[in-house]
C-alpha positions in Angstrom: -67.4 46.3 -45.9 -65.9 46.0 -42.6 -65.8 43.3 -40.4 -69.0 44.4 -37.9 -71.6 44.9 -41.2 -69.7 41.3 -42.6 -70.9 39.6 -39.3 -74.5 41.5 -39.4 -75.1 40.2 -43.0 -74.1 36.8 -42.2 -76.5 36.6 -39.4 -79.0 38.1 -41.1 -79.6 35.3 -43.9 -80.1 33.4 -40.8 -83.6 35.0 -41.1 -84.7 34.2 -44.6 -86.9 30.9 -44.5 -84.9 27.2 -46.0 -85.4 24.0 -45.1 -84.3 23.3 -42.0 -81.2 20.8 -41.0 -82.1 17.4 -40.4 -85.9 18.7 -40.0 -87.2 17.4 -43.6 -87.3 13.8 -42.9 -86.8 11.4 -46.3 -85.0 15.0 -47.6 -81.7 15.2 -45.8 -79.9 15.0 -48.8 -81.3 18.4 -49.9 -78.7 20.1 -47.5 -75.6 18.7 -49.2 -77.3 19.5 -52.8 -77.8 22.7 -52.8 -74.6 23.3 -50.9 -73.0 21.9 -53.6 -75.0 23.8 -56.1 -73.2 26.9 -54.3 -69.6 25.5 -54.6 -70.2 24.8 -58.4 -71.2 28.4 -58.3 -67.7 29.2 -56.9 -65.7 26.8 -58.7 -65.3 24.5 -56.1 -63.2 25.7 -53.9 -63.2 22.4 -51.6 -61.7 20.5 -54.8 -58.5 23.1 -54.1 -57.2 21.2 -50.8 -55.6 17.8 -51.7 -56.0 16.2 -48.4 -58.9 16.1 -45.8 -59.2 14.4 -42.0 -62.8 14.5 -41.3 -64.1 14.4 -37.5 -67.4 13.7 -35.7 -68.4 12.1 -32.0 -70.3 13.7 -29.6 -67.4 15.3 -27.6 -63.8 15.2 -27.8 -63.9 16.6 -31.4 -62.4 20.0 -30.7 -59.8 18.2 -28.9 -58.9 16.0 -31.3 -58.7 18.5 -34.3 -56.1 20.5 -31.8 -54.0 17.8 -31.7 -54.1 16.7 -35.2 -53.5 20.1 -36.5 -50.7 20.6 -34.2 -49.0 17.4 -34.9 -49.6 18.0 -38.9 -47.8 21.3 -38.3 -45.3 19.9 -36.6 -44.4 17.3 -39.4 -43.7 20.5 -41.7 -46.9 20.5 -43.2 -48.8 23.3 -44.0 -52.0 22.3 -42.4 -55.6 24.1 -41.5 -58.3 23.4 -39.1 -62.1 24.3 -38.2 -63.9 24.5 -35.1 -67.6 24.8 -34.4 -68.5 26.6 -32.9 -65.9 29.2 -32.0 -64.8 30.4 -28.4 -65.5 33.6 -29.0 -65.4 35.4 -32.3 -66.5 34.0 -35.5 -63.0 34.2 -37.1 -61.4 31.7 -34.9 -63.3 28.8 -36.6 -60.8 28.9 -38.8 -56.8 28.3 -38.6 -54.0 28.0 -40.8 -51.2 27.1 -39.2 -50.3 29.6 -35.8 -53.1 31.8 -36.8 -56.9 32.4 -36.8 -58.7 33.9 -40.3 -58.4 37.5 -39.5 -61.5 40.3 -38.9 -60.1 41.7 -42.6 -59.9 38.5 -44.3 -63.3 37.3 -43.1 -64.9 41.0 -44.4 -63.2 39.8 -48.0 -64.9 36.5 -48.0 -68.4 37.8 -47.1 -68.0 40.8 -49.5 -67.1 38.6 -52.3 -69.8 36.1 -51.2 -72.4 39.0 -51.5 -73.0 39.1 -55.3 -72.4 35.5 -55.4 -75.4 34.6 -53.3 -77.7 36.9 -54.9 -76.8 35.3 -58.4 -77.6 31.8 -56.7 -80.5 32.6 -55.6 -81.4 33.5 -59.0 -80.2 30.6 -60.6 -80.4 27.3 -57.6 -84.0 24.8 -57.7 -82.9 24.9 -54.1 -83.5 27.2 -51.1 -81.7 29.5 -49.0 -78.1 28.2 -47.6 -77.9 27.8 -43.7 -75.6 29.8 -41.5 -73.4 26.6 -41.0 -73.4 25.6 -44.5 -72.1 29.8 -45.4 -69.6 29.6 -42.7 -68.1 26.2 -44.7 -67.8 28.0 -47.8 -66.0 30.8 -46.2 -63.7 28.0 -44.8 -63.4 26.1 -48.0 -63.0 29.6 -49.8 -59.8 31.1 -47.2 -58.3 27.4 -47.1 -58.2 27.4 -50.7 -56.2 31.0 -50.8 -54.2 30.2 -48.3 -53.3 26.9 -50.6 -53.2 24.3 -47.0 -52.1 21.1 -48.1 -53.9 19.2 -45.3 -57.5 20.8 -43.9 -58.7 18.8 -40.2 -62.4 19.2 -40.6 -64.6 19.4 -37.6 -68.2 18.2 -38.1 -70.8 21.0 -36.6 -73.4 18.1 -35.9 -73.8 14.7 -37.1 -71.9 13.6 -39.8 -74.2 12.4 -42.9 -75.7 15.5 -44.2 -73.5 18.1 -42.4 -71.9 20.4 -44.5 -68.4 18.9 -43.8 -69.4 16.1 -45.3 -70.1 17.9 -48.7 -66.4 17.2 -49.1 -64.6 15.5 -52.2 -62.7 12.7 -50.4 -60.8 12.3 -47.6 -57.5 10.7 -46.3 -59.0 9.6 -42.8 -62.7 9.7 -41.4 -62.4 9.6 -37.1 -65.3 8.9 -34.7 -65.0 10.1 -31.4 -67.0 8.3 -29.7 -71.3 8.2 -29.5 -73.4 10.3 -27.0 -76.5 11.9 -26.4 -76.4 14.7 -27.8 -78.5 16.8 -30.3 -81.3 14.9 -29.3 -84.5 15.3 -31.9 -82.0 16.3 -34.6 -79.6 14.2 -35.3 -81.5 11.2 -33.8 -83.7 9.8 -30.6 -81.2 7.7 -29.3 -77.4 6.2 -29.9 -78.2 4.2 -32.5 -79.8 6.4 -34.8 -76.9 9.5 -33.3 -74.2 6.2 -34.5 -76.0 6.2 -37.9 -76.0 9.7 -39.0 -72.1 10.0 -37.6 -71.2 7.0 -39.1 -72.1 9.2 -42.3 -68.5 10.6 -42.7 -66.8 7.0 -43.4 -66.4 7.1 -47.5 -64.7 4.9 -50.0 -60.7 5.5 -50.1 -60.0 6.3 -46.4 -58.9 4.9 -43.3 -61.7 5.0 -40.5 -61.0 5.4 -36.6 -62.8 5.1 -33.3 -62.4 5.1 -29.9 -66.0 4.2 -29.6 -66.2 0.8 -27.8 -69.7 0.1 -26.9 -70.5 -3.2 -29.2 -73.9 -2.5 -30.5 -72.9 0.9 -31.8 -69.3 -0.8 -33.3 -71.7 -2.8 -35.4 -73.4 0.3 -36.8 -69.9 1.6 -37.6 -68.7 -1.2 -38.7 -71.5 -1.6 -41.5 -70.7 1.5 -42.7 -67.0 0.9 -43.4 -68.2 -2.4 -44.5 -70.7 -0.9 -47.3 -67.5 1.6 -48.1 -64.9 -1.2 -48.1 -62.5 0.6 -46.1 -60.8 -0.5 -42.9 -61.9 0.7 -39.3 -59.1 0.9 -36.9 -61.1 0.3 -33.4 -59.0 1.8 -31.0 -58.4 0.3 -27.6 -57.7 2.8 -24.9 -56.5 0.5 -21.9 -52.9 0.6 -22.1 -51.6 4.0 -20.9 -49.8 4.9 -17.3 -50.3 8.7 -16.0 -46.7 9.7 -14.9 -47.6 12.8 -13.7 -50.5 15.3 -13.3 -49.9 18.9 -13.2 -52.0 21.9 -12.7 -52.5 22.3 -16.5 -50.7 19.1 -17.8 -50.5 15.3 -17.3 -47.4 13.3 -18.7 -48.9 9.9 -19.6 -46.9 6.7 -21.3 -48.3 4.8 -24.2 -46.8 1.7 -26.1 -43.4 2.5 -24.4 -43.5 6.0 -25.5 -43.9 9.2 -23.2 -46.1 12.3 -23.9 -47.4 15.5 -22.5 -50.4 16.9 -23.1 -51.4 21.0 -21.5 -54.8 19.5 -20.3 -56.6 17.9 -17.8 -58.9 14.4 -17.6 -58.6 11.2 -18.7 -60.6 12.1 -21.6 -58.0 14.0 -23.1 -55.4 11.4 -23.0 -58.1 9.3 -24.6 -58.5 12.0 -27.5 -54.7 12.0 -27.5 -54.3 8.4 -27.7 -56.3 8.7 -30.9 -54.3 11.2 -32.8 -51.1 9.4 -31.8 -52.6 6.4 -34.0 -53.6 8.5 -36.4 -50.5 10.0 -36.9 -48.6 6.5 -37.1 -50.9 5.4 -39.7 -50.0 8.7 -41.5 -46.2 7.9 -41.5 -45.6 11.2 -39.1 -42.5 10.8 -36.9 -42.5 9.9 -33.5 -40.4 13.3 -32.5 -43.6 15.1 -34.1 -46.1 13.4 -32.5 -44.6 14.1 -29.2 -43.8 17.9 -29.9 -47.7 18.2 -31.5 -49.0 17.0 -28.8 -47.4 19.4 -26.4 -47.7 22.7 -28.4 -51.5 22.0 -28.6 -53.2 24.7 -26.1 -57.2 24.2 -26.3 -59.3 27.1 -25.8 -62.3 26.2 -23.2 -61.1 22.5 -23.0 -60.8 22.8 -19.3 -58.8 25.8 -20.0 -56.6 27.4 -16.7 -56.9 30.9 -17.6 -55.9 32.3 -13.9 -54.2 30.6 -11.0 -54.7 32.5 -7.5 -57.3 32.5 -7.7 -57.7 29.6 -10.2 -60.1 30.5 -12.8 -61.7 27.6 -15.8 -63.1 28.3 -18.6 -65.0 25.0 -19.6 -67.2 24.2 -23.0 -68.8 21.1 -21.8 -72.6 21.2 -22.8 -73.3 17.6 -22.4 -73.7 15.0 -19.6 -70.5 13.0 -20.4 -68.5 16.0 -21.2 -69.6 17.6 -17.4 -68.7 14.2 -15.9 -65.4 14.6 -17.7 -65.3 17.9 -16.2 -66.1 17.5 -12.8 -63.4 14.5 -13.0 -61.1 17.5 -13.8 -62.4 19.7 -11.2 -61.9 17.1 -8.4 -57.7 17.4 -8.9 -57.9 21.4 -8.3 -57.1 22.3 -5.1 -59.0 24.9 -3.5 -60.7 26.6 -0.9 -64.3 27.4 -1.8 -65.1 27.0 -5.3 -67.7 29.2 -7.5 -69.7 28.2 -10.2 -70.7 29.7 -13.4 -73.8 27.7 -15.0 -75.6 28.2 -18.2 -77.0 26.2 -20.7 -78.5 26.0 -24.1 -82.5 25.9 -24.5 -82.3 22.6 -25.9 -80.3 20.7 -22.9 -81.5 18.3 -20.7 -79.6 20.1 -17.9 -80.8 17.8 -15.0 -78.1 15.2 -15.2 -75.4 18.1 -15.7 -76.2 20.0 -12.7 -76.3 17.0 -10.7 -73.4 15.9 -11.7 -71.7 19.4 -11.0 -73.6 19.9 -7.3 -71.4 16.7 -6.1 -68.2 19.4 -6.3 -69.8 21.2 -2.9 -69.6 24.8 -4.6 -70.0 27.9 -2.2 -72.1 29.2 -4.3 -73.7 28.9 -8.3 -74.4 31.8 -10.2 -76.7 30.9 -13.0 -76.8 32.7 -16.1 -77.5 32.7 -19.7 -75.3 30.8 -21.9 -75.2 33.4 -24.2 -76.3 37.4 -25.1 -76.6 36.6 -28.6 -80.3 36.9 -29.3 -80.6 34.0 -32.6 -79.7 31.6 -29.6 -81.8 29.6 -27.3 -81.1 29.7 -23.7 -81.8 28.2 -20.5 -83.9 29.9 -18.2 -81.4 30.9 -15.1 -84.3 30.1 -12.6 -85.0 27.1 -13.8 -81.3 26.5 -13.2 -81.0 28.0 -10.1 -83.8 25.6 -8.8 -82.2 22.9 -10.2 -78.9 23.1 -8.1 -80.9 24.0 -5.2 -82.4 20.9 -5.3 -78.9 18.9 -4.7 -77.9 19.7 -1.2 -79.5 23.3 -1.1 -76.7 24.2 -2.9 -76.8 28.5 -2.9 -77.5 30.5 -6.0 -77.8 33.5 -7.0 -79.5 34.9 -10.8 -78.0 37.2 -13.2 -79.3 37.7 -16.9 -76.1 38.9 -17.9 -72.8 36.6 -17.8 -70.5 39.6 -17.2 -72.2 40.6 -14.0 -72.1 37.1 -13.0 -68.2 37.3 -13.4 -68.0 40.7 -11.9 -69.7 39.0 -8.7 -67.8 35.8 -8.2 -64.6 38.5 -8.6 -65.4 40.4 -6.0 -66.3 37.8 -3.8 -63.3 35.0 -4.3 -59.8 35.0 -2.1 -56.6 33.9 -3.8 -57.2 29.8 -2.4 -61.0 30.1 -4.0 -61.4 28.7 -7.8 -64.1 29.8 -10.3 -65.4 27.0 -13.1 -67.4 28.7 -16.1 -69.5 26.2 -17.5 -72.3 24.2 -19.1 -71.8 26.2 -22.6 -69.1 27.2 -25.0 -70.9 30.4 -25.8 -70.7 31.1 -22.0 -67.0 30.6 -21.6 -66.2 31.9 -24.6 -68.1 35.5 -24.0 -66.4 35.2 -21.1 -63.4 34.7 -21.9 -62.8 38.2 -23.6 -62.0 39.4 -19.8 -58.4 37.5 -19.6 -56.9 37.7 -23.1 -56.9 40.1 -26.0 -58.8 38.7 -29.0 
């Protein structure tokens, strides 16, 4: 089995019918059952790794695994780390150390897996296994081989009943922070979205947040209350910027000076965050500082090009596009272009507003994706939308690559290009300006 026919069967169990994820009301807890019903199967790979930092929040979580793993790595530690979803190819949602699983060890995993499902399926009172809940086994499974002693877990969405959360125990439990996001699934509004992520914090770890809105603290806080754990609510009101860069910002906190290769105040804030994580988990200050500054983030605001400058951006939601367009505002340049495409299930109102107050020359709305088991945005909806804020131009193309071909053409060496408003967008994209 190569990799191409490993990918194809994965996405093709997509197809079989289960219950759906967080769509069976009083039944959540069937996900995490019969995931675990698979893992006994296996022999539990997940009991293999002897410590676990779990993270959730609405944005900021791919950020803040970066960091973590690259200060955990630079403490000597032989550390892995998940991301969902990937930027571009399904290997890289998983990292040991300097590296991403490769095409031949992912082909491994999923042959091995083969025979295994089939027996389950036999044997399980449950239903078919989602595509996220496969991809965690995979993880669990190459983590295991790889013998990490410390695995940074990224929640795929909302905390409780994810499959991250199928996990044995856990040294720390973060919260980003609470947002609208996944609305209908995870929740109708930030209380129930602080419920389900509050989910993660479990008996025998040490909870973090930068969350500071008081109504949803008190929803956190129960949780570590009914866990007896302690919830370290962290303040993020004592920095200084030094120094901004193109790609970097140098920032002091409590006396101490850091550097971080990305852009926005949210950043420092998901910085700020590891930092205390770190001192809680007896790391030294020199590795904090060097972790910090070895971590590169793939569509975080990502400078992939200067002259023309050309940003690759993930942000999907309306506070991570205000962080964004905070970002955008320090790049100087001529005429700026816009790549916009969404998910089908975005409110992409708010976004695009929030993007037309940068004054680009012109938007070129897209799909967010070419991958057919994905929802997309209609591009004419989109392109109507921006019209709408200042007559903004626009111009449609179904596929992203012709998009980028156009804004190429057309852009002088003072001009930037932002990719945005998916990380299935950037990260198809981003095949065009590194080797994968």
């Amino acid at each position: 089995m190569n990799f191409t026919e490993a990918y194809n069967y994965l996405l093709s169990l997509s197809t079989i019918p289960r219950l759906e994820y967080m769509k069976e009301g009083n039944m959540c807890n069937w996900y995490l059952k019969r995931l675990q019903f698979f893992l006994d199967l296996l022999g539990n790979p997940e009991k293999k790794i002897k410590h676990y930092i779990h993270v959730t929040g609405t944005s900021g979580k791919g950020s803040t695994v970066s960091f973590l793993h690259n200060i955990l790595q630079a403490d000597k530690k032989k550390v892995g780390s998940t991301y969902s979803p990937h930027p571009t190819i399904i290997t890289e949602r998983w990292k040991v150390g300097n590296s991403y699983m490769t095409k031949k060890e992912f082909a491994e995993i999923v042959e091995y897996l083969k025979p295994k499902l089939d027996e389950y399926l036999q044997k399980t009172p449950y239903d078919m296994l989602s595509f996220f809940e496969l991809t965690e086994v995979i993880g669990f499974i190459f983590f295991a081989k790889k013998k990490v002693d410390w695995l940074v877990l990224e929640v795929a969405c909302g905390g409780r009943y994810d499959s991250s959360n199928i996990i044995p125990h856990k040294d720390v439990a973060v919260i980003t922070n609470i947002g609208l996001d996944h609305i209908g699934i995870i929740g109708n509004n930030k209380a129930e979205i602080a419920y389900e992520k509050a989910g993660i914090i479990k008996s025998n770890c040490e909870a973090f947040t930068t969350e500071q809105d008081t109504k949803l603290l008190k929803i956190i806080e129960k949780e570590a209350s009914l866990q007896k754990i302690n919830l370290q609510k962290i303040k993020i009101n004592n920095y200084q910027v030094i120094k901004e860069k193109n790609n970097s910002v140098i920032f002091e906190y409590n006396k101490e000076k850091y550097e971080i290769k990305s852009l926005g105040l949210h950043q420092i804030k998901n910085a700020i965050l590891c930092i205390n994580i770190a001192k809680f988990l007896k790391i030294k200050q020199e590795d904090i500082t060097q972790g910090l500054l070895d971590t590169l983030q793939p569509l975080r605001f990502e400078i992939i090009k200067e002259k023309p400058f050309i940003i690759l951006d993930g942000a999907h939601n309306e506070d991570k596009i205000k962080s964004t367009v905070e970002a955008m505002k320090k790049i100087t340049r001529n005429k700026l272009y816009i790549i916009a495409g969404f998910s089908g299930d975005k409110k992409v109102n708010k976004m695009i507003k929030s993007l037309s107050t940068l004054n680009p020359e012109l938007v070129c709305a897209t799909k967010n994706t070419t991958n057919h088991f994905r929802k997309v945005a209609d591009p004419s909806s989109i392109a109507k939308e921006f019209a709408k804020n200042k007559n903004i131009k626009t111009k449609i193309f179904l596929d992203p690559q012709d998009a980028l071909n156009f804004c190429l053409e057309k852009m002088k060496k003072n001009d930037a290009l932002l990719i945005t408003g998916s990380i299935f967008l950037s990260g198809e994209l981003r095949k065009n300006f590194s080797k994968m």
